[in-house]
N, C-alpha and C positions, 0 to 999 in steps of 0.2 A: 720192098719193105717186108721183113719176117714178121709174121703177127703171132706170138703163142697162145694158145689155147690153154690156162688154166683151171685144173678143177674147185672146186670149190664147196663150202658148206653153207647152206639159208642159215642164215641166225640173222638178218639185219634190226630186226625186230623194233621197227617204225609201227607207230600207230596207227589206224587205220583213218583215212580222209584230213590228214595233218597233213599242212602243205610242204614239210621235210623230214630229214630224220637229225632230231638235236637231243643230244646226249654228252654227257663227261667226256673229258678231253681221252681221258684215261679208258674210255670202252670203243675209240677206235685206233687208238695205240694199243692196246693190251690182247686185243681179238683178230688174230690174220688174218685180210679177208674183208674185212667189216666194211670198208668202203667201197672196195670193189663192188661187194655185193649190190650196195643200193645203186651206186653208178650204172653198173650194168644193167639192172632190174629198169631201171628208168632206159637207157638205150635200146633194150629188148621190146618195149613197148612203143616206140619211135619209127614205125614201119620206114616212113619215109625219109629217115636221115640221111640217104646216101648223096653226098655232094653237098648237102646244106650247109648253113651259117649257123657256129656253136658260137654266145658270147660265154668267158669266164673268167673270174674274177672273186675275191672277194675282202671282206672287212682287215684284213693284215694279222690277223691272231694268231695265236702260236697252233702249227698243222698245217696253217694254209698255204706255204709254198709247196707244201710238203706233198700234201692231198692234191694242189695244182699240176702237179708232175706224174700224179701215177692219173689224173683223169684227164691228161692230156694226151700221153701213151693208149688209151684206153678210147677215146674220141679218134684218135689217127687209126686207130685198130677195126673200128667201128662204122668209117667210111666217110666219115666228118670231110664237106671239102675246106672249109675257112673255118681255122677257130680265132678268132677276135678275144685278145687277153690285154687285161691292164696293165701296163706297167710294175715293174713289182711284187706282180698278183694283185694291186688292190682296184677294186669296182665300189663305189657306193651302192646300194641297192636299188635307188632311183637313175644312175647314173646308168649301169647295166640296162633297168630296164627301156632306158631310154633309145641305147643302143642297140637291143633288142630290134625297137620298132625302126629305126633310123635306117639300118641296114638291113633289114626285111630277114631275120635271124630266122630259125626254126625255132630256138628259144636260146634258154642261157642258164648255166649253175652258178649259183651264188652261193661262198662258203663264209656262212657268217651264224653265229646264234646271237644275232640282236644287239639287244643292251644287257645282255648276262655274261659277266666276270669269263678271264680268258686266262689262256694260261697253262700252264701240265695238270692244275688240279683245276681248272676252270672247263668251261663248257666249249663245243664246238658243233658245227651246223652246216646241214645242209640241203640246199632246193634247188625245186626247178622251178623256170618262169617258160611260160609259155609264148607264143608268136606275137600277143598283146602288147607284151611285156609283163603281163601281170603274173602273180603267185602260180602255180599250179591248181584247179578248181579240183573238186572231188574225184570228178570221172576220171581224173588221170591220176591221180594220189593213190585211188583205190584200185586202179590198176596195176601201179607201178608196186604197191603191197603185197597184191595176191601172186605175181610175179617173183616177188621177193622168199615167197614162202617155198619155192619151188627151185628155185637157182641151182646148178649146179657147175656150172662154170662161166670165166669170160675174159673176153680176148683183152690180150695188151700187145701195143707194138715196140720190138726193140729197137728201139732209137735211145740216145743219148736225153739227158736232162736239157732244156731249153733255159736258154739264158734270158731271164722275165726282167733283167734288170734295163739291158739293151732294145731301145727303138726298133722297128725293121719286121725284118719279111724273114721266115724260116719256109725249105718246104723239104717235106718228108712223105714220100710216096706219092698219095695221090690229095696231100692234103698240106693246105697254105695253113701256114701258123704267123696272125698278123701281131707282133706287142706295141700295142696304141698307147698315145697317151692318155690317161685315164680321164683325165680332167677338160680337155680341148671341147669335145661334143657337146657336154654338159653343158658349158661354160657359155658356148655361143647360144644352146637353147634359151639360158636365161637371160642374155643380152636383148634376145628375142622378145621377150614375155616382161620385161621391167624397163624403167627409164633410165638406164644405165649414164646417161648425159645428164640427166639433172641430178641422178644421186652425187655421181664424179664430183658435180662444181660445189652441191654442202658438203660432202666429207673434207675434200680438198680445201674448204674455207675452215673448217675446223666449227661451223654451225652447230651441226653433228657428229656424235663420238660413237664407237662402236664396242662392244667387247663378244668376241665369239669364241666361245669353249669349246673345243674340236675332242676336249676328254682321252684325248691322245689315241683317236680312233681314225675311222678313214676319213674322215671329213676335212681333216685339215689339208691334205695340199688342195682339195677344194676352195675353203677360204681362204688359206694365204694366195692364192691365185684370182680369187675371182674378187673380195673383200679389199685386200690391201694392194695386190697389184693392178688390178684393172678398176677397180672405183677407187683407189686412194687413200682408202682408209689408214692412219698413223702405222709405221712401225711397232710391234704388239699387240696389236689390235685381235688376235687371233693368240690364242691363248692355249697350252698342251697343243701344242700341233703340229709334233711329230709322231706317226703312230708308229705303234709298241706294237709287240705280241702278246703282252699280259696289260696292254691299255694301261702302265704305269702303275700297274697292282690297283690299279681303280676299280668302279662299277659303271660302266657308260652308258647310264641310263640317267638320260638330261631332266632329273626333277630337283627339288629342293633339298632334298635329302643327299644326294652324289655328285652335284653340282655345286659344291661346296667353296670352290675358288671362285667359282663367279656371282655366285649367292652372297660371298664377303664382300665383293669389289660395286655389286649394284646396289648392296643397303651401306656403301662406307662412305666417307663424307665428298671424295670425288666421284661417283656414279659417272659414268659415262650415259652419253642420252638410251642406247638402247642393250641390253644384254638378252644373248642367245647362246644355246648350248645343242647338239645336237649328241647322236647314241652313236653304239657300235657300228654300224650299217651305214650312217646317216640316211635312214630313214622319217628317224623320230627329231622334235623339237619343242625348248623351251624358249617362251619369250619374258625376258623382264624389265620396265621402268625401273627408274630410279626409286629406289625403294618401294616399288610396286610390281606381283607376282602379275600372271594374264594365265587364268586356267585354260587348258587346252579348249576346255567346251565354250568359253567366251572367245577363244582366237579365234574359232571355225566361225562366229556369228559377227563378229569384228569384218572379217574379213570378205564374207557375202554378203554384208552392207556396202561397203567401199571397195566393192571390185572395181566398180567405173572409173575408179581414180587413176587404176594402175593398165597400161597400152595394153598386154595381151586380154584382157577380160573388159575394155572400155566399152563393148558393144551389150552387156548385160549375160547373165545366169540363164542357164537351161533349163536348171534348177538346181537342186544339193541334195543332201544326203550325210546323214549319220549313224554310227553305230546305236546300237539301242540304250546302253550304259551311257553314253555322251547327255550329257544337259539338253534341253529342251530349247535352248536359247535362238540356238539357228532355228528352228520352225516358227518364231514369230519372225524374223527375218523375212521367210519364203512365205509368210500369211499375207506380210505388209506390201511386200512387191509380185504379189501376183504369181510365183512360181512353186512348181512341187518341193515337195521335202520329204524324201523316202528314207524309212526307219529299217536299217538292218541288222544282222549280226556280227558280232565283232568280226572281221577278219576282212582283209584288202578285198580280197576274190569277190564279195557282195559287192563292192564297189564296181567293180571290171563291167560286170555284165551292162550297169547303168550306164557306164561311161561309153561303154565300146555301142550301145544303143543310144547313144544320144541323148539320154534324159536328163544328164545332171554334167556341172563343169565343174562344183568343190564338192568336196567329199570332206570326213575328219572322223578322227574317232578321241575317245577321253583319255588315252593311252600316248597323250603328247601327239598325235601322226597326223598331217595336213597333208591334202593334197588336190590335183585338180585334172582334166582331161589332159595336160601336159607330157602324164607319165602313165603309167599304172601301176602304181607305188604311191606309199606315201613320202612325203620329198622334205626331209627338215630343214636343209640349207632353201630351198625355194619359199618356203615356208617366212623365214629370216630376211629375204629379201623383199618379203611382199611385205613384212609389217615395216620394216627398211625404208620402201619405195610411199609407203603410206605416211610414215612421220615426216619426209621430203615435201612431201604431196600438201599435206595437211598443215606444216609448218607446226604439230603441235607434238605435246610428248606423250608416249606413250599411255601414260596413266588417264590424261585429258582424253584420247582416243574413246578408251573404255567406259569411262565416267560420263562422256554425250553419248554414248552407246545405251548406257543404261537410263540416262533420264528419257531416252526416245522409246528405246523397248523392255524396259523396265528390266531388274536384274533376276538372276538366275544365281542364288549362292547353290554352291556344287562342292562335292569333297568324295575322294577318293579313299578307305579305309582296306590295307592288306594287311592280312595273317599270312607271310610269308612260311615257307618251309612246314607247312602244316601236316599232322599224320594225315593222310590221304584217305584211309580209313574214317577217322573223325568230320574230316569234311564232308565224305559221301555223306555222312551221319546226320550232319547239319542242313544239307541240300535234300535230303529225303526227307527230313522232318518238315522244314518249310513246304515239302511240295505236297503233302498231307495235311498240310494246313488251307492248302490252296479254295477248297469249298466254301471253308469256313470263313474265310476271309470278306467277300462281299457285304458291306452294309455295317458295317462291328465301326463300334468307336474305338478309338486309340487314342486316350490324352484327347486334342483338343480335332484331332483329324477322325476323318470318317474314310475309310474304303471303299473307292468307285468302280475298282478292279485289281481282282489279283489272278495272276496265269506264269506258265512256263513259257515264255515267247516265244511263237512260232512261226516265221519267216515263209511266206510265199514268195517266190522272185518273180518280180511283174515282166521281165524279161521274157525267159523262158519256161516259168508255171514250175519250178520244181521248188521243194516245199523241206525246211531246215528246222524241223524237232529243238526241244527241250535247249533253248539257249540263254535260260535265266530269267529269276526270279523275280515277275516286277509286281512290284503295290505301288498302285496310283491311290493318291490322297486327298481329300477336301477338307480346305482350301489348298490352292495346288503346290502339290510335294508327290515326292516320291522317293524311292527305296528300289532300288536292287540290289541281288545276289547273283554274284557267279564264281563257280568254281573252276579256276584257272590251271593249265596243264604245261604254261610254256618255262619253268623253272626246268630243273633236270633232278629237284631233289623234293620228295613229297608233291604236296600240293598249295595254291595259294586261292585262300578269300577274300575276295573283294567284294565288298560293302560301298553300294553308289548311295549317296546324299543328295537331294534336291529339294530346295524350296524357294518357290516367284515370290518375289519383295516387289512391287509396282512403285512403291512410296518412296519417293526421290530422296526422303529424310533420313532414309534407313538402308542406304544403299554402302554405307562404309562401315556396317559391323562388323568383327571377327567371323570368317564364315565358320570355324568352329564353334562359337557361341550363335550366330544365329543357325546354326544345325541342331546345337545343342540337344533339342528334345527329340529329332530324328536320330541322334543316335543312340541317345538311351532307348529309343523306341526299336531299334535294328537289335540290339543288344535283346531287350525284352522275348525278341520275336525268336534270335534263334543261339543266342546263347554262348557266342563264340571262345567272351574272355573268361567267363568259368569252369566251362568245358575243356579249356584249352591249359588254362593256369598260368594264362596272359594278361598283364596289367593291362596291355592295348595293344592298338597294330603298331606292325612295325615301321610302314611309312602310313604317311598322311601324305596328299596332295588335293 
């Protein structure tokens, strides 16, 4: 096998400790080079990959057979002995990291940017998952960076393009090229973890009805294989599901706002009993009743109540864990039955180190993304079968679910407020004013609330003691409310603000307000504090959830 040696220029210009590099479609088409660069940069720091297991795969966007071919050349070049690829090119990101762990991988690139628009003028992405299965953690992002900064060349092997459509076995030098089917591993893991026999016999009676939004991402030969062909579920039932390159000129981010066909069909007058939507990746997931939404922060508390119900988790929690932005709801949860509940930073990797230590079995964060010791990923098709496996269980409908949920642990209204596409400049503007307020903050009344704490959250990992700075802006409130701020960097254009809302209602009476109306005075009060829609010359955000 001829391997060439090309030279090359550093420009990859990745962030530093960002678990990949996600950018316009158009700056790694436009720039020669550009993916090499990061590919490499990341194999260079890899001492040990000689003979190892590459998995690779990604969401179907437009790029990604494309980018599949030169870092498969590049992996054979590199010394890779087994690259494990999906069908197609396409890998879910839970599906991948599963695979990951299942065949003892070195790790696996995953070419996806999320739930963000796809396309020649859309976005495109890419990461590495480590031995876990999980994200890339710092130590190696900021290696694979400072690497990057220095690059001057890297190998490719000359072999032909591989045919990703066809099953089977390739081999090219000293290295097997396996194209699996993407879906099979997955498929059985969750046959494992859910009651696949008693869903089978209510779908099949037609008890229960399903609708799942696949958004025309990777998710769908997922559930038309695992939803309508092995449990039953109607013809249709699985909705956009065939994926696209440009995800059907959509946005494949499963909320109220882009989930728009399924959003019509669960508040229209035949609602099927449960509606779900998952993202680009299938990572991410939305749940909906029959005209009734389920915030991500109430699905994560839902669901470490009645893990018992469902066979892989019937023996009880470890414990749980959420993001810091996520509602509070799961921590009465882990008060009531006796087990931890550790508060982290947004991002899957804080999860990893608890899971991979035993501490916790659910994780979740407010950003739609569920998940549990299963994977190390957040998993939105797993996610769907667990609330699935629960309306089965339970004999009740979704909205009943949540509504005993809350008369037991009283509710948690929660709401999500983004400033999309923000000048980034303006942002820092508003994130440094609040964090100059931070002193001042202690003890001040606000309207009818008082200030118990305010800080830049700062993250020790009980793991292994290393300690994550400045990751937003919280005011804790009395009676209990809260507020955060974070300014977000996973767009590819500007910046986005996100504004969190929370306040505990215990009073079973008041448990069905508009959560925008019972927020009402938290967000004039968020507004007050740092000013977003006049500074900006914005009636308001651009989504709510």
């Amino acid at each position: 096998m001829d391997i060439e040696i090309c030279t090359t220029t550093p420009y990859t210009d990745q962030k530093p400790g960002t678990s990949g590099l996600r950018k316009k479609t158009k700056v790694f088409l436009d720039n020669p080079n550009y993916l090499e660069n990061f590919i490499q940069s990341i194999f260079d720091c890899l001492p040990e990959k000689q003979g190892k297991t590459l998995v690779l795969g990604g969401d179907g966007r437009f790029y990604n057979r494309q980018a599949l071919q030169t870092i498969i050349k590049m992996a054979v070049a590199n010394g890779f002995g087994t690259l494990l690829i999906g069908q197609n090119g396409l890998l879910s990101t839970p599906a991948a990291s599963h695979l990951i762990r299942k065949y003892k991988a070195l790790g696996g690139i995953i070419l996806s940017a999320s739930h963000n628009p796809a396309g020649p003028e859309g976005d495109f992405g890419v990461k590495y998952n480590i031995q876990n299965g999980g994200p890339a953690p710092e130590s190696y992002t900021n290696t694979f960076y400072q690497r990057s900064l220095t690059i001057t060349e890297y190998k490719l092997a000359k072999m032909p393009d591989v045919d990703l459509k066809r099953l089977g076995e390739h081999r090219f030098g000293h290295t097997t090229i396996r194209i699996i089917d993407p879906v099979s591993d997955y498929a059985q893991l969750m046959a494992h973890l859910f009651d696949f026999d008693r869903i089978r016999s209510v779908l099949r009676s037609g008890a229960v009805r399903i609708c799942f939004d696949a958004m025309h991402a990777v998710t769908g030969p997922y559930a038309i294989r695992i939803l309508e062909e092995e449990l039953g579920a109607g013809p249709g039932s699985v909705i956009n599901a065939a994926p696209q390159e440009d995800f059907g000129g959509g946005h494949p981010d499963p909320n109220l706002t882009y989930a728009k066909a399924l959003v019509e069909k669960m508040y229209g007058p035949h609602a099927p009993t449960l509606g779900a939507a998952s993202d680009g990746d299938g990572d991410r997931n939305m749940i909906l009743g029959q005209r009734f939404f389920v915030t991500p922060s109430d699905s994560l508390a839902v669901l470490a109540a009645n893990a018992h119900r469902v066979p892989g988790y019937r023996d009880g929690l470890r414990g749980v864990a959420r993001s810091m932005p996520t509602s509070r709801a799961v921590d009465r949860v882990a008060e009531a039955f006796g087990i931890p509940c550790y508060e982290t930073p947004t991002g899957w990797k804080f999860f990893g180190n608890l899971l991979d230590a035993g501490k916790i079995t659910l994780c979740g964060e407010e950003s739609f993304g569920t998940g549990s010791d299963h994977v190390r990923e957040k998993d939105g098709l797993w996610a769907v079968l667990f609330w699935l496996n629960l309306v089965v269980a339970t004999r009740q409908s979704v909205a009943t679910i949540v509504r005993d949920h809350w008369r037991r642990f009283g509710r948690h209204y929660y709401s999500r407020h983004d400033y999309e596409a923000l000048d980034a400049a303006l942002g820092r503007e508003i994130m440094e004013h609040l964090r100059g307020q931070l002193p001042t903050f202690p003890g001040q009344s606000l309207g009818r609330y008082t200030v118990s704490l305010a800080d830049d959250f700062c993250y020790t990992d009980p793991v292994d003691g290393s300690i994550t700075p400045g990751q937003g802006i919280r005011i804790l409130l009395e009676p209990e409310a809260r507020l955060v701020f974070r300014l977000s960097g996973t767009g590819t254009q500007g910046a986005t603000l996100r504004i969190y809302l929370e306040r505990y209602e215990p009073d079973p009476t008041r448990h069905d307000l508009d959560p925008q109306e019972a927020l009402s005075e938290l967000i004039a009060l968020a507004e007050f504090l740092c000013g977003v829609k006049a500074k900006s010359a914005r009636p308001g955000p651009d989504v709510i959830t």
